[in-house]
N, CA, C and O of each residue as an XYZ file, in Angstrom:
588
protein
N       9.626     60.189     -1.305
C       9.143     58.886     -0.943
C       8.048     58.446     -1.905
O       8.141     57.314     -2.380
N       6.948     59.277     -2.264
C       6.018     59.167     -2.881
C       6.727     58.373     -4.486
O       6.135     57.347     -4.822
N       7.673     58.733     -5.220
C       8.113     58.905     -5.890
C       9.247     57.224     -6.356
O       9.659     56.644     -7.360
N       9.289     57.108     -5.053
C       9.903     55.937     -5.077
C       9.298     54.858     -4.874
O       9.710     53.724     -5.118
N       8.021     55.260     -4.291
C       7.007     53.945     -4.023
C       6.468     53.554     -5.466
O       6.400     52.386     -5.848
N       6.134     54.532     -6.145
C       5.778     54.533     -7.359
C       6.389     53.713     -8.408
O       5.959     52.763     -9.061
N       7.937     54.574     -8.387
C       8.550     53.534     -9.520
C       8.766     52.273     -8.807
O       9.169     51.535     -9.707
N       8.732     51.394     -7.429
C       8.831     50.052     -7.175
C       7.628     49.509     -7.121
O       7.366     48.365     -6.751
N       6.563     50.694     -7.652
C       5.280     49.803     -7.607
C       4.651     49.222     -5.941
O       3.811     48.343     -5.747
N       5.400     50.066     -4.893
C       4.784     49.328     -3.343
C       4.085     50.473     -3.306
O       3.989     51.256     -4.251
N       3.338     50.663     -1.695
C       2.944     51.776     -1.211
C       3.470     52.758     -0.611
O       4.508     52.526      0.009
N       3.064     53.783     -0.612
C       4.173     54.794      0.007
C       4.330     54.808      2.059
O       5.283     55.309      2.657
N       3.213     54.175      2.674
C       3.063     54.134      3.649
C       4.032     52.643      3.715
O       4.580     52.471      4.804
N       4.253     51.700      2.784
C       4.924     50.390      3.284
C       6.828     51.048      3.255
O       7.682     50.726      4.081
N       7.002     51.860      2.230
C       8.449     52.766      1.768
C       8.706     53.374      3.007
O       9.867     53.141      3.342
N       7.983     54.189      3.978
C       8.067     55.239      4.810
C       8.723     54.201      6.184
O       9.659     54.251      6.983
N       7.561     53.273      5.848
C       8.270     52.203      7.002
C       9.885     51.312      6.801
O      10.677     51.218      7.739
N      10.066     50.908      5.862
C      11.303     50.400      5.468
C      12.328     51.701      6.223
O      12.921     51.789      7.298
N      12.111     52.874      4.666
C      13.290     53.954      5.092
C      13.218     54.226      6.542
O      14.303     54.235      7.123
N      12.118     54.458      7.268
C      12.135     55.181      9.024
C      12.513     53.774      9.672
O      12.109     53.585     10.819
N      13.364     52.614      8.952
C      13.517     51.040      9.928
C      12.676     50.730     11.204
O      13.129     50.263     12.249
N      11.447     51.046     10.967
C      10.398     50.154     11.717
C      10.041     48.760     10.811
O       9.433     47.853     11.379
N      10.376     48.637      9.605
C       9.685     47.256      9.266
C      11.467     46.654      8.304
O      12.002     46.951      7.236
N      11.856     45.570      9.644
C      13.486     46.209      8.898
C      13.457     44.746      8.301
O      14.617     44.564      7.935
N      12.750     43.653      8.027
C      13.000     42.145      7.453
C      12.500     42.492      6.032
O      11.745     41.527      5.912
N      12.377     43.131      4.928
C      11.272     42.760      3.945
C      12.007     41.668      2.877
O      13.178     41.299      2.790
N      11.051     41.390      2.266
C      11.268     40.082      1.352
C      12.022     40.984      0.328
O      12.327     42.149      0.073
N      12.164     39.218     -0.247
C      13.526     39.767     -1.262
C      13.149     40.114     -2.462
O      14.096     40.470     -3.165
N      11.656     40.160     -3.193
C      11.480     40.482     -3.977
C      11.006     42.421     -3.885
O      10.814     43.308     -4.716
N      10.990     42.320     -2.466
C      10.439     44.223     -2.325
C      12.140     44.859     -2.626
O      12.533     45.607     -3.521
N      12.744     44.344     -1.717
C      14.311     44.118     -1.961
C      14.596     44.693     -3.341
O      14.780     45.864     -3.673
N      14.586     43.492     -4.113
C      14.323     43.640     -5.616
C      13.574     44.722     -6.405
O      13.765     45.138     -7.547
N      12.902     44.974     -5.718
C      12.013     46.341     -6.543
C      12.345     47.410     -6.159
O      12.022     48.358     -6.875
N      13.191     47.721     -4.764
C      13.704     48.964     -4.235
C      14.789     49.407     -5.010
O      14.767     50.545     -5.481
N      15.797     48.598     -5.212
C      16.870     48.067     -5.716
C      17.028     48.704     -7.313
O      17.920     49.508     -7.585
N      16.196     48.301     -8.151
C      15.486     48.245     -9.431
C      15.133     49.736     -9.673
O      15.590     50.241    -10.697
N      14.269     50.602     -8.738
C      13.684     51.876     -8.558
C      14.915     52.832     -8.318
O      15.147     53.812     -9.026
N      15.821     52.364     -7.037
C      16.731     53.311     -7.248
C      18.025     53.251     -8.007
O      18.985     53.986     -7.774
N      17.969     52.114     -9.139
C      19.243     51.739     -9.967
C      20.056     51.220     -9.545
O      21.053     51.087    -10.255
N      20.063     50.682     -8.242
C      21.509     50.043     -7.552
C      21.179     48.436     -7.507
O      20.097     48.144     -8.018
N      21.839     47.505     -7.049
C      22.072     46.508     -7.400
C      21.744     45.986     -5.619
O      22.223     46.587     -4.657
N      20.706     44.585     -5.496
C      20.101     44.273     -4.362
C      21.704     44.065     -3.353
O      21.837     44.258     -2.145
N      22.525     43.714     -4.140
C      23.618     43.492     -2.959
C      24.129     45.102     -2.566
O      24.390     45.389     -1.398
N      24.226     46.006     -3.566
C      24.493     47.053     -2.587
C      23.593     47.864     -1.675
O      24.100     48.757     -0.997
N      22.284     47.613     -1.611
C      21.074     47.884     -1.449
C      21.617     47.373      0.258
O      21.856     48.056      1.254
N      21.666     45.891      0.022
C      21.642     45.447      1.499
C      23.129     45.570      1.974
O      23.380     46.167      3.022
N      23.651     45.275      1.571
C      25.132     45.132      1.815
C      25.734     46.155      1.909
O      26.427     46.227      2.925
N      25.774     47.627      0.760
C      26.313     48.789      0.577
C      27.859     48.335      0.152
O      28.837     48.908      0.633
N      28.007     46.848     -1.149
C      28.487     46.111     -1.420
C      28.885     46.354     -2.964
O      27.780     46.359     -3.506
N      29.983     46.587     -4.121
C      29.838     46.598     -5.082
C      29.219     48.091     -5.695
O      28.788     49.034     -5.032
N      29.335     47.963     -7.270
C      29.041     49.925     -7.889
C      27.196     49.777     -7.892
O      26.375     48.911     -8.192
N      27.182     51.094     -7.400
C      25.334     51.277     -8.297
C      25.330     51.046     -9.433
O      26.355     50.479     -9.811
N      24.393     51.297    -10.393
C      24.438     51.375    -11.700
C      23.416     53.045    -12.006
O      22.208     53.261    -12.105
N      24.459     53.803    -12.062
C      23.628     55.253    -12.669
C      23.642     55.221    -13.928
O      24.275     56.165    -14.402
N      23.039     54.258    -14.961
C      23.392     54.232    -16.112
C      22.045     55.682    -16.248
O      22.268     56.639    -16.989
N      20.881     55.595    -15.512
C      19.875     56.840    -15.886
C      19.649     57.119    -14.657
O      18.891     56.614    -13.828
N      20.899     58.580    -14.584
C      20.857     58.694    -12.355
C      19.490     59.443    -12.265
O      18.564     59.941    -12.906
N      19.953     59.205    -11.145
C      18.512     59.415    -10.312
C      19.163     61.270     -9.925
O      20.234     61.729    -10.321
N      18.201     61.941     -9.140
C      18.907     63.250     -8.191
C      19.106     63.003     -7.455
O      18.519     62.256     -6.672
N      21.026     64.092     -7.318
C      21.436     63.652     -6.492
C      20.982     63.213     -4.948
O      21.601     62.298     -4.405
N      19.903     63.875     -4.257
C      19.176     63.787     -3.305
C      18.454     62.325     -3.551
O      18.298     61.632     -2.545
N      18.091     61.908     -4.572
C      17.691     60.468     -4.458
C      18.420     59.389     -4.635
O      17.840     58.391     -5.064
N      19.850     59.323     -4.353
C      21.044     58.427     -4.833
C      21.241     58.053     -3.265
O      20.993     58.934     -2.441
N      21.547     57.158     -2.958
C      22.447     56.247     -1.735
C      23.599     57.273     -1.263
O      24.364     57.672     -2.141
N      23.701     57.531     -0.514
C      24.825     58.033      0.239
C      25.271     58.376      1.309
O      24.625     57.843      2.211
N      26.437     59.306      1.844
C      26.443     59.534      3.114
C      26.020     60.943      2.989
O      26.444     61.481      1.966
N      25.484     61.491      3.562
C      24.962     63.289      3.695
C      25.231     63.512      5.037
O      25.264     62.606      5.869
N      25.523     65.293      5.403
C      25.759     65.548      6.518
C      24.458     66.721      6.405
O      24.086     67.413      5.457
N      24.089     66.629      7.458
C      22.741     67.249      8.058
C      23.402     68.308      8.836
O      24.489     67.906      9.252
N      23.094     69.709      9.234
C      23.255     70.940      9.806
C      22.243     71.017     10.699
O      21.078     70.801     10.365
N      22.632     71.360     12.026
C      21.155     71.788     12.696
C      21.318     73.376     13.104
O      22.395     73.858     13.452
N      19.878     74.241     12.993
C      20.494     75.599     13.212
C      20.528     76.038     14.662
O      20.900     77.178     14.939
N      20.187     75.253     15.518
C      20.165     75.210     16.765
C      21.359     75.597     17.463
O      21.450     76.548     18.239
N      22.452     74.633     17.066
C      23.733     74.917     17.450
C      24.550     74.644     16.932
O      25.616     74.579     17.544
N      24.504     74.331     15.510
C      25.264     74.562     14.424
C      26.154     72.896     14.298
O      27.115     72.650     13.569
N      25.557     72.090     15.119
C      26.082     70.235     15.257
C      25.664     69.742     13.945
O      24.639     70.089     13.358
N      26.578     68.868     13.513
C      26.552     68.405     12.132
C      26.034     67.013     12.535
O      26.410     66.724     13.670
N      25.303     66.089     11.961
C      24.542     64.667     11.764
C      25.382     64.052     10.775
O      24.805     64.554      9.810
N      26.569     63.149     10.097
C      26.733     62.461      9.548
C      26.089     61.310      9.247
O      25.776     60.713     10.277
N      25.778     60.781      8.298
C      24.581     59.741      8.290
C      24.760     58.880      6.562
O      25.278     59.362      5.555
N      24.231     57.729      6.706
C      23.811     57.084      5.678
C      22.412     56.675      5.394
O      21.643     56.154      6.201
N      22.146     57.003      4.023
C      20.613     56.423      3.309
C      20.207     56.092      2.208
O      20.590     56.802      1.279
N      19.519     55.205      1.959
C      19.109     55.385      0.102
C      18.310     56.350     -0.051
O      17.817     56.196     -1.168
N      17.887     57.276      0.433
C      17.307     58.377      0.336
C      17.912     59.417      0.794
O      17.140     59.933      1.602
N      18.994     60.089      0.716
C      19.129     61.181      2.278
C      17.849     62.325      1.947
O      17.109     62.515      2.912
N      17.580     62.959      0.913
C      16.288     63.822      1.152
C      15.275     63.598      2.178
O      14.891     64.419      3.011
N      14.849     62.284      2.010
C      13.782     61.874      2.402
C      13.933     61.460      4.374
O      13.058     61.641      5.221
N      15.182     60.948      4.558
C      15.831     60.814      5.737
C      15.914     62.642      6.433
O      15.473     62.977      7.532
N      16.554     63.508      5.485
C      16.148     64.690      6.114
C      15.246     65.055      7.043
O      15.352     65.404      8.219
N      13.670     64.809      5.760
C      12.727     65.053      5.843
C      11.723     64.858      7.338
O      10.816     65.492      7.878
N      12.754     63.163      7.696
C      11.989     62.470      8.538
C      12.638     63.115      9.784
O      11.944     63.166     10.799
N      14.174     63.725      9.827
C      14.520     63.843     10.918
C      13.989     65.301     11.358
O      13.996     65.542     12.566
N      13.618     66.099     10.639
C      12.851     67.342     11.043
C      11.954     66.949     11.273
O      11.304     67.711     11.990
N      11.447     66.012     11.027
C       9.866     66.362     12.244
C      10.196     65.888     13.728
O       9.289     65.986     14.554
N      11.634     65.298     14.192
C      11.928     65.379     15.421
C      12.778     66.231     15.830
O      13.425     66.090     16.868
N      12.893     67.538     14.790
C      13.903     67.963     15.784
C      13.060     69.722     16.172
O      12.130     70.348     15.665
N      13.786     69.905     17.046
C      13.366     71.326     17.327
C      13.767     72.101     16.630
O      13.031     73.034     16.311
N      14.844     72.029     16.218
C      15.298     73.527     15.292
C      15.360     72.765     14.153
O      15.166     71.554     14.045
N      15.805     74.020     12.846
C      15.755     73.851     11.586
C      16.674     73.089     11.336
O      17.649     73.160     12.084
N      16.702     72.088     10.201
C      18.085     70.918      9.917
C      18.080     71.209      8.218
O      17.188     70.977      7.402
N      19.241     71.721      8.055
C      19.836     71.902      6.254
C      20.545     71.033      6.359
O      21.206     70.745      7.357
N      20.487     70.133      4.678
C      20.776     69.484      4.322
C      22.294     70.046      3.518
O      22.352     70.649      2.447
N      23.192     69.728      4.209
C      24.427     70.494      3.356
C      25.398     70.242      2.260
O      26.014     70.958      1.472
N      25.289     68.587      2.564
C      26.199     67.737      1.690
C      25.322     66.198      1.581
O      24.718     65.487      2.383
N      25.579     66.159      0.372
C      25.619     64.557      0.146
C      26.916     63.762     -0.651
O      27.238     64.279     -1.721
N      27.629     62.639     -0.252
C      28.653     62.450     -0.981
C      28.502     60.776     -0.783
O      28.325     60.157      0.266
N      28.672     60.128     -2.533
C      28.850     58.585     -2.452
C      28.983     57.930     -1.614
O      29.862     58.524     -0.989
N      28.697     56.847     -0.930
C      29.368     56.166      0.048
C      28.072     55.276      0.081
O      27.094     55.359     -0.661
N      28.339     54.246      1.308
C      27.747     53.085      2.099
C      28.002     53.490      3.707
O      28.454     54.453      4.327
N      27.488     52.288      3.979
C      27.783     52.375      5.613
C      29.146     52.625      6.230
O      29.513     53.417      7.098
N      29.899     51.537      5.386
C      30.902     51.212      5.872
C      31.575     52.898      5.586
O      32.094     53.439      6.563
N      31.541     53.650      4.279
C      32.248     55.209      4.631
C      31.404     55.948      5.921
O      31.912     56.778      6.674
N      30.287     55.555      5.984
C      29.763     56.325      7.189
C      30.502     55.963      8.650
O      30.814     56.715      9.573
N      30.592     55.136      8.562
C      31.775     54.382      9.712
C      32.971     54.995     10.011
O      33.308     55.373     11.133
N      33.696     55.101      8.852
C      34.670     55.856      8.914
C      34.461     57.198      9.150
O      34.989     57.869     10.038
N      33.786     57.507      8.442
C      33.725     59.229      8.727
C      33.300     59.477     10.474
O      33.853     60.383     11.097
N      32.426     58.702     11.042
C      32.525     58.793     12.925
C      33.565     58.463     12.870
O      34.211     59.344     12.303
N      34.389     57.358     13.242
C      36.253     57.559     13.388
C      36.633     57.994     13.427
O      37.341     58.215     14.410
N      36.605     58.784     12.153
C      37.472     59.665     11.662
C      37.621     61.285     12.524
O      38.594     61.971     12.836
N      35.955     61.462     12.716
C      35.732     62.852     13.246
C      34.815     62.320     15.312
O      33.985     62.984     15.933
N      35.203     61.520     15.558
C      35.107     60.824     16.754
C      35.500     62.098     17.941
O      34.705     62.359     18.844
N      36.802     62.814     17.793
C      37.072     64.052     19.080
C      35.812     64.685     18.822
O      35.587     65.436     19.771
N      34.835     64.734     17.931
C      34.187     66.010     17.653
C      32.504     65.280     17.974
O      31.427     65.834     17.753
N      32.694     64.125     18.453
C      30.830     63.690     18.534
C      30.699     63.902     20.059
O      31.486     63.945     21.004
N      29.122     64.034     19.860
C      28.589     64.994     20.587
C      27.779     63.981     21.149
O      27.671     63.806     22.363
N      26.999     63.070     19.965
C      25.924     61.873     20.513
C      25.847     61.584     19.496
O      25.780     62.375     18.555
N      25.832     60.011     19.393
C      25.358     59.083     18.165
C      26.158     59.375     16.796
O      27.341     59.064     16.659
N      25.492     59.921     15.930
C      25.875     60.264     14.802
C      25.723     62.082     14.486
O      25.771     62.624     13.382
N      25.533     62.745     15.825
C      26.312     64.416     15.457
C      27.585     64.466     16.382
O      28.209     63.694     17.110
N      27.657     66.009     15.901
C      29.016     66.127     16.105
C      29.059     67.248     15.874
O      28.340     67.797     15.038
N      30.478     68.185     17.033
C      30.466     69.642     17.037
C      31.060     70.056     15.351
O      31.707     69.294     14.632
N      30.666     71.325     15.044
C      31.147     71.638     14.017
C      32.262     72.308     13.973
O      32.322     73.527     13.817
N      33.318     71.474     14.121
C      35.024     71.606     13.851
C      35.589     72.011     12.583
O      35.091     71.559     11.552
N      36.434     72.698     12.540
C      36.958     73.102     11.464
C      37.358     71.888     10.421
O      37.244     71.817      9.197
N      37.771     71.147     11.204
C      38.203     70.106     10.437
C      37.208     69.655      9.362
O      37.334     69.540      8.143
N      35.752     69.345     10.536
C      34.825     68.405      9.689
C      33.583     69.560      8.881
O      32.507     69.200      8.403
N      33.986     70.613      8.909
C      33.709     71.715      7.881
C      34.483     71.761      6.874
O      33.924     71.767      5.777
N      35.699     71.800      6.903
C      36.493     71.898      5.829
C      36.216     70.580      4.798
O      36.011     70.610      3.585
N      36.293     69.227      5.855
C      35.591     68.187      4.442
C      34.543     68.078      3.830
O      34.352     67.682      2.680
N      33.454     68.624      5.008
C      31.819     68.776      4.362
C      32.296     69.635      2.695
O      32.157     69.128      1.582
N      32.798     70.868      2.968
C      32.772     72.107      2.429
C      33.374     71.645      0.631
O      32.958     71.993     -0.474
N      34.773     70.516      1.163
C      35.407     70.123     -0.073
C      34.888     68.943     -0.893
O      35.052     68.683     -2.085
N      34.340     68.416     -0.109
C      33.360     67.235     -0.558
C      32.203     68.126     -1.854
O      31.926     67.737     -2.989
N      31.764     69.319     -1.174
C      30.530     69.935     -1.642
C      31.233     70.301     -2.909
O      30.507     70.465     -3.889
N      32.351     70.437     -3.037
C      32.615     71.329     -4.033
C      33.482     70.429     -5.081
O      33.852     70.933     -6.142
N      33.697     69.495     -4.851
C      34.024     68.068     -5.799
C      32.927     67.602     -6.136
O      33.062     66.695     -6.958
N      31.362     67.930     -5.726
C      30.495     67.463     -6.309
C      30.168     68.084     -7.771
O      29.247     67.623     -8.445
């Protein structure tokens, strides 16, 4: 986070709020500077619309995508979307009780995050986890390894 406030030039306490969507209207020029910082383009930023531009990528942990989160609790997978997933990690361990590994991250927008609940829908548990099925191991697993 620190890191990203930096290269958009905001604060890291105004970033923390955007990414954790407590401050979810911001103007279009912060827009613009988020956008700018993480190489992607303001319409896919908001939209999850059109290509990024990795002409100088970022890590992979700091790229837009969908990531699946592990909890060691009971082994329930989190499918999720973020322009951060590291940092989204980060935030969801401090609510959870047990340990959460970060297992996969793979391209996408909302709209693949969408699909992927659909897709693995017999297997949710609440919201956006879900039991860890063979099925949706086997794609985490092949996803990981096409990376």
């Amino acid at each position: 986070m620190h890191a990203l406030a930096a290269r958009a030039g905001l604060s890291t306490g105004y970033v923390s709020l955007l990414e954790g969507g407590t401050w979810e209207d911001p103007r279009c020029s912060t827009v613009a500077k988020l956008a700018a910082a993480l190489q992607v383009t303001t319409d896919w930023l908001i939209l999850g619309s059109g290509e990024p531009d990795w002409s100088a990528p970022l890590p992979e942990d700091e790229r837009p995508g969908v990531y699946f989160v592990r909890s060691e609790g009971d082994g329930s997978v989190k499918i999720g979307f973020s322009v951060r997933p590291s940092l989204r990690v980060q935030q969801l361990r401090t609510s959870s009780p047990h340990a959460l590994i970060l297992i996969a991250i793979m391209p996408g927008d909302k709209r693949d995050e969408r699909a992927l609940h659909r897709r693995f829908r017999s297997a949710r548990i609440h919201g956006e986890w879900f039991r860890p099925v063979p099925e949706l191991l086997a794609f985490i697993e092949a996803k990981s390894e096409a990376a």
